[in-house]
N, C-alpha and C positions, 0 to 999 in steps of 0.2 A: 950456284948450287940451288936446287929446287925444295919446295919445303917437301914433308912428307904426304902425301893424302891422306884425307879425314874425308869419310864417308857421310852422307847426311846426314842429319838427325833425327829418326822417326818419330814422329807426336806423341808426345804419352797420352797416357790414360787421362781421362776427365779428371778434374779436384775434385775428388766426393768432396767437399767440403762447399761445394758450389752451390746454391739457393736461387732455384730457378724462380724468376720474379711472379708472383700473385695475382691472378686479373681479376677484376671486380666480376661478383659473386650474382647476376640476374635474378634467379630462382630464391638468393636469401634478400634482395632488395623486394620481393616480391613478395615475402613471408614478410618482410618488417613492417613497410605498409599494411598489409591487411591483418596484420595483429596488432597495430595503432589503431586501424577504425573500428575493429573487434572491441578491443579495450574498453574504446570510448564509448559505443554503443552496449555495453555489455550493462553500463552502471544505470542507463536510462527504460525506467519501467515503460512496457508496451514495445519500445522500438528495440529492447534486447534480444528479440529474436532474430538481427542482421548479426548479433552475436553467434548464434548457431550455424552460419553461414560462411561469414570470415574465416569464425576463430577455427573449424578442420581445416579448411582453405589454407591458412595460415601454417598450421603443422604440418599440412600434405609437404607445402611450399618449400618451408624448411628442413624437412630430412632430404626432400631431393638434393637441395644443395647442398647440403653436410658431405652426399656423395660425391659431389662435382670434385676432381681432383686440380689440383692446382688452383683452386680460387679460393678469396678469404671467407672463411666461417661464422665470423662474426655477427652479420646480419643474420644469418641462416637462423643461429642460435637463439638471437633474440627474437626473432620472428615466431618460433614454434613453440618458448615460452608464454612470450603473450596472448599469442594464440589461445592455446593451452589455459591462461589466467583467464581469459574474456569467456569461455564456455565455463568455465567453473563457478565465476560471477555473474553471470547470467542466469545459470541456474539456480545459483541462490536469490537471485532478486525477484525471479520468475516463480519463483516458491513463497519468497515473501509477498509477495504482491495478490499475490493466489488466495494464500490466508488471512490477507485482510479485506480481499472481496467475499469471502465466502464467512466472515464475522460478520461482517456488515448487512448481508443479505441473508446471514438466520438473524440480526437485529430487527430488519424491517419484517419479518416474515413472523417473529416471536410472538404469542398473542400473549394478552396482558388483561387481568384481574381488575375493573374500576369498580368502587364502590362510592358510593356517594349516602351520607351523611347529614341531615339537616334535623334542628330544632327548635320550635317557636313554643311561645305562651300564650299565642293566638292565632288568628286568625294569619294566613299568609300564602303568597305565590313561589312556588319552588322549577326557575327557567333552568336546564341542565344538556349539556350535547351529547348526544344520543348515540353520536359513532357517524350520523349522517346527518345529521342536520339538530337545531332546537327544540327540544319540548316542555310544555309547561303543565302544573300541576296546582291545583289548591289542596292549603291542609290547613288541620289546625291540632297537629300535633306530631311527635318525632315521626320522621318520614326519612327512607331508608331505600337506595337503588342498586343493581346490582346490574354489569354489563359486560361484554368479552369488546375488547382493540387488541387493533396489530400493528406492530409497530411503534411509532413513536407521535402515537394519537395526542392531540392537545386536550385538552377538558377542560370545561369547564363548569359552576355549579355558579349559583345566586339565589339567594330566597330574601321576598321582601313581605314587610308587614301589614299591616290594612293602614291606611290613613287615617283611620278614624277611632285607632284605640291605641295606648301605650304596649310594649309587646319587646322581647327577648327572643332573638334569632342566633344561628349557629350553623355554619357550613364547615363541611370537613370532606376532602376526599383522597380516599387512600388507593393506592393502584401494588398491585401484590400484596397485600396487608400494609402496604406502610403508606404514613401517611404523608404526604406532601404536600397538602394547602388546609390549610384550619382560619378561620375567621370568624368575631362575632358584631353582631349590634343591639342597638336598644334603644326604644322612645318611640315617640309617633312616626310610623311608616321607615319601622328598622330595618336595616340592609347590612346584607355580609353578601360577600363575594370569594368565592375561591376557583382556582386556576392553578394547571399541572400538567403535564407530562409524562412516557414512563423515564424518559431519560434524567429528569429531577428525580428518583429515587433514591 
């Protein structure tokens, strides 16, 4: 006796439930890199500007591949992050770096008030720096200079006394009104010495 016939079996349907495999993501391994050397370059004053370079490079990079279907996202994502971090640190450091060259350069550029200060009980030589070089003076009583520097001029001031009488000296120089070097002496062939700065103010 014959069995019955059974007709084939036709293929069903796919498993939706099936999870077609992943392949590695080019366009996000290509964002991750160059939002690494964005990164890095982002924190170093002067060469932050391969920061501006990378770091769109890096986000272009990454939403390409965000689009790529069937590949992993994950680089993608971190790449157009850092990206993203390295231009916005870059800009900040580029900004700070800005405002401490443009401090610094109205510092040197800033002119500055010296006045110099001297007084004796006699006879005496008053050597002072002139902005260009030394000049000297005789006096024999308070002696008093006035001058413009720019910058962060040295100065200095000296007065000494005759060798051949006893005698009371006094240097002082003040730069903006203040004072920052006072000195005195006294006896035969007295000496005071003062020296300054505007940065000692």
């Amino acid at each position: 006796m014959s069995e019955p016939y059974s007709p084939p079996i036709a293929p069903g349907p796919a498993d939706h439930n099936y999870t077609q495999q992943l392949k590695a993501n080019g366009f996000g391994v290509t964002a991750l890199v160059l939002g690494i050397v964005a990164a890095v370059f982002s924190i170093i004053p002067i060469l932050g500007f391969v920061a501006f370079i990378l770091g769109p490079l890096a986000i272009i990079f990454g939403i390409i591949g965000l689009t790529r279907k069937f590949t992993k996202k994950g680089t993608s994502i971190t790449g157009l992050i850092l990206g993203a971090i390295a231009v916005i640190v870059a800009i900040i450091v580029t900004a700070i770096v800005a405002a401490a060259a443009n401090s610094v350069s109205e510092s040197l550029n800033e002119e500055h008030k010296v006045e110099y200060v001297v007084t004796t009980t006699g006879p005496a030589q008053v050597t002072y720096w002139n902005g260009s070089g030394s000049s000297n003076e005789d006096i024999t009583a308070e002696w008093k200079k006035e001058l413009v520097t720019t910058g962060y001029d040295f100065t200095t001031l000296s007065v000494s006394g005759d060798y051949t009488a006893e005698a009371s000296v006094s240097c002082e120089i003040l730069i903006d009104g203040v004072s920052v070097s006072k000195n005195t002496g006294s006896g035969t062939g007295a000496r005071a010495s003062c020296s300054g700065s505007s940065a000692s103010k």
